[in-house]
C-alpha positions, 0 to 999 in steps of 0.5 A: 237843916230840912232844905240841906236834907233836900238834896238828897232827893236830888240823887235820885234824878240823872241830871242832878245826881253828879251835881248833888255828889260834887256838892258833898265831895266838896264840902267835906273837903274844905270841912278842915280848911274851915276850920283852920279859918275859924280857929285863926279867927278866934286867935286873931280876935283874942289876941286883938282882945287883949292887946287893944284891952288898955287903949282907947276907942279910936278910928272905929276900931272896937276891941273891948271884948271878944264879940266885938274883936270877932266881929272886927277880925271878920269884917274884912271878909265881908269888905272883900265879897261886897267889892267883889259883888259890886265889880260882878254887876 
């Protein structure tokens, strides 16, 4: 949270300024878009969660509480940004 209050020093400086302005304007516009990404996390975890509550641990797939669904519904994403930082090398 200090280094986040950082760019604030950078407002002050020509070059930096605009870029610093950007950094906020963009991020407090995709603030709704996060959370619409969180919340369709969430359900997606719980609904595996509760489907996956009576079947037995199979193909790596591990569903047995809601840490672990969250995990398991997030590990795509983190699929997609390796692949892509390994075709970016």
């Amino acid at each position: 949270m200090i280094y986040f209050k950082l760019f604030f020093y950078g407002m002050g400086f020509e070059g930096t300024g605009p870029m610093v302005q950007m950094v906020f304007t963009i991020g407090w516009a995709i603030k709704g878009w996060a959370v619409l990404l969180f919340l369709v996390m969430v359900s997606f975890a719980s609904s595996l969660m509760v489907l996956y509550q009576y079947t037995p641990y199979a193909l790596n797939e591990n569903y047995t509480n809601f840490g672990y669904s969250l995990l398991m519904v997030g590990a795509p994403f983190r699929y997609v940004s390796s692949c892509i930082d390994d075709h970016s090398t």
